[in-house]
C-alpha positions in Angstrom: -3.2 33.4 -0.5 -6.3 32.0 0.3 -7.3 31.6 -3.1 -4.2 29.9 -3.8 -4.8 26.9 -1.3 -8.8 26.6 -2.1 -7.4 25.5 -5.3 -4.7 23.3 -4.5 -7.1 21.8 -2.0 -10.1 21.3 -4.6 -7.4 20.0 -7.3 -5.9 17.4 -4.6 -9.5 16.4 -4.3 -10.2 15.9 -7.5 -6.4 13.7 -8.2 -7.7 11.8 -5.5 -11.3 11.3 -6.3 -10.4 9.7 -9.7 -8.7 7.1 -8.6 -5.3 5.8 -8.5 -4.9 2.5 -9.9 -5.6 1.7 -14.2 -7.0 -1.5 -15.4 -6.1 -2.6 -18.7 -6.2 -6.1 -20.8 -4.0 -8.1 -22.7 -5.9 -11.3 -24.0 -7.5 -12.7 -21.1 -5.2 -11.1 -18.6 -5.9 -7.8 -16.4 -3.3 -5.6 -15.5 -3.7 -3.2 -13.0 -1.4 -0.4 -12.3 -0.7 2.8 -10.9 -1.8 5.8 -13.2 0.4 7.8 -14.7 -1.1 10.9 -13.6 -0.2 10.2 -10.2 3.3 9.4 -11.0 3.9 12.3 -12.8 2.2 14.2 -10.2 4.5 13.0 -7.5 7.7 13.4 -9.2 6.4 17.4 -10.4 5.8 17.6 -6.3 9.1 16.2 -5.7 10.9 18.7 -7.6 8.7 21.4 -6.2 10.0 20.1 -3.1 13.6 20.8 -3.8 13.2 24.2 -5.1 11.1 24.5 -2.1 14.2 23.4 0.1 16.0 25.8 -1.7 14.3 28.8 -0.7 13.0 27.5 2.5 17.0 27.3 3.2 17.3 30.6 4.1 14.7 30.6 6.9 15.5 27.6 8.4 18.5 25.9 7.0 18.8 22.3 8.5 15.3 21.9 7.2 15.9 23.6 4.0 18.5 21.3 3.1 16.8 17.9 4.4 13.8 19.0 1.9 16.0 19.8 -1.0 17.5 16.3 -0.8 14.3 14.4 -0.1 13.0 16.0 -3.2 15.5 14.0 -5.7 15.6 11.0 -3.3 11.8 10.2 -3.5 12.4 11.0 -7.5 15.0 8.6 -7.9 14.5 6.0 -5.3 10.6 5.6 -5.1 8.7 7.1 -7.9 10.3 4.1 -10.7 9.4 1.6 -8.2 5.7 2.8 -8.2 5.7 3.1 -12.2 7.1 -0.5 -12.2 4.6 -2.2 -9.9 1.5 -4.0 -11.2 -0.5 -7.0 -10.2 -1.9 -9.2 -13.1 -4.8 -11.3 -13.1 -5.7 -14.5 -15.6 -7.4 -17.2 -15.6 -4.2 -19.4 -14.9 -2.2 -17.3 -12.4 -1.6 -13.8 -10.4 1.5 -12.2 -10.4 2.6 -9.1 -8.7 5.9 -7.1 -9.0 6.8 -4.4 -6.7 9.3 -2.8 -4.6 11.5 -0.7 -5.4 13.3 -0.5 -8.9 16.6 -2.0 -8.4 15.3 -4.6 -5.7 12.1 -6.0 -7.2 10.3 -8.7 -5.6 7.8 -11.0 -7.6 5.1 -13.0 -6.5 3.5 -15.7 -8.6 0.5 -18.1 -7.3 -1.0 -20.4 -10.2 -4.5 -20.6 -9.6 -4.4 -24.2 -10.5 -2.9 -24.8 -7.1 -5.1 -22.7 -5.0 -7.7 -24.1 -2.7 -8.2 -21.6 -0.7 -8.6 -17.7 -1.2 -9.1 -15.4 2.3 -8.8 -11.7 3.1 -7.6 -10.8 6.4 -6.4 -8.5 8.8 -4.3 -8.2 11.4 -3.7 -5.9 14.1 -0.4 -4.2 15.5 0.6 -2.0 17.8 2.8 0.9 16.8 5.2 2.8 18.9 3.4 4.7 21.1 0.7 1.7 21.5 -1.3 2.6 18.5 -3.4 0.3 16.9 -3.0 -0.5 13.2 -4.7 -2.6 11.0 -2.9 -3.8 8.2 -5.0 -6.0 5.4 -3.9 -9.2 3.5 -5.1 -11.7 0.6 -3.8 -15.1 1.5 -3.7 -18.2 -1.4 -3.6 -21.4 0.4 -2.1 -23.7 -1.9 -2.3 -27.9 -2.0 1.0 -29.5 0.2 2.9 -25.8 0.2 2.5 -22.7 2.5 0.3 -20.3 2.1 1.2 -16.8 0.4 0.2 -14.0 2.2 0.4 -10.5 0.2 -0.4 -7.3 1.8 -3.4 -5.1 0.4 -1.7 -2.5 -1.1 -3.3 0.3 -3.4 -3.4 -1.7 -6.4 -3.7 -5.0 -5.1 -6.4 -3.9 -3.5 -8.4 -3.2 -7.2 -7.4 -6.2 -8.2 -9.0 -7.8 -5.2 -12.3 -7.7 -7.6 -10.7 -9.4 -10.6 -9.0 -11.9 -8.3 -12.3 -12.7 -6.9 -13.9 -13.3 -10.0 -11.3 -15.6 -11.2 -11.3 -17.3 -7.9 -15.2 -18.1 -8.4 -14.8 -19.3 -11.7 -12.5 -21.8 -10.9 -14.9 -22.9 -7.6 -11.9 -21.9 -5.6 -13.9 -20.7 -2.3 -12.7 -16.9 -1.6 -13.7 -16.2 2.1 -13.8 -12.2 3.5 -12.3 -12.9 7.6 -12.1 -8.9 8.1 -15.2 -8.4 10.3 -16.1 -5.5 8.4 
């Protein structure tokens, strides 16, 4: 038993350790992504997890059953959303799609329009009066309102990229997160 959990711990390490996120070009745009290790990954866990259920049933049923159906949920609700989502960088514009897969939300800035790039964060209180600090890019744009996107996993990578473009065009990119 031991053996068994030194391995799933070193291989969750190593998934992990690798990264999460691809980069990959078409012309002068950069797409970045989430791998497809991961996703596949995650939907071979989420099956585990309903066979899981299945036999975990027996000991505990109203757990059992909750874990069985969570299994196909995150497979069907959440795991095509991740495969779908991607934030591309060009010279011209960024666009990132997300959300889930039969409600996605895109965001498009033209970089033509930006005068102003900033990273941000703001802190929240949760529940039981934890803090949480939750990161943003903003695009401050001429006469319009700014955009404010959360740093997510992949948005994060392309953070880099965005950078890069943003100093190529002299568009000033400031860091506000007191890090």
């Amino acid at each position: 038993m031991v053996n068994r959990s030194v391995f799933f711990s070193f291989l969750a390490i190593c998934f992990f350790a690798s990264g999460c996120v691809s980069e990959s070009s078409d012309g002068s745009t950069k797409i970045f992504k989430f791998e497809l290790w991961l996703i596949a990954s995650l939907a071979l866990l989420s099956i585990s997890a309903a066979v899981g259920g299945w036999f975990l049933r027996r000991l505990k049923q109203s757990i059992g059953w909750v874990v069985v159906a969570a299994g196909p949920l995150f497979l069907v609700l959440v795991l095509p959303g991740m495969y779908m989502e991607h934030v591309a960088v060009s010279p011209e514009k960024v666009t990132r799609v997300g959300g889930f897969w039969f409600s996605q939300s895109t965001q498009e800035i033209s970089l033509e329009e930006v005068i102003d790039i900033r990273l941000i964060m703001k802190e929240t209180r949760g529940r039981r009066r934890r803090k949480t600090k939750n990161y943003y890019i903003v695009f401050q744009s001429r006469g319009r309102e700014a955009v404010e996107i959360a740093l997510g996993e992949i948005m994060e990578v392309a953070t880099v990229e965005i950078r890069k473009q943003a100093n190529d065009r002299g568009i000033p990119f400031r860091d506000l997160t007191s890090n």
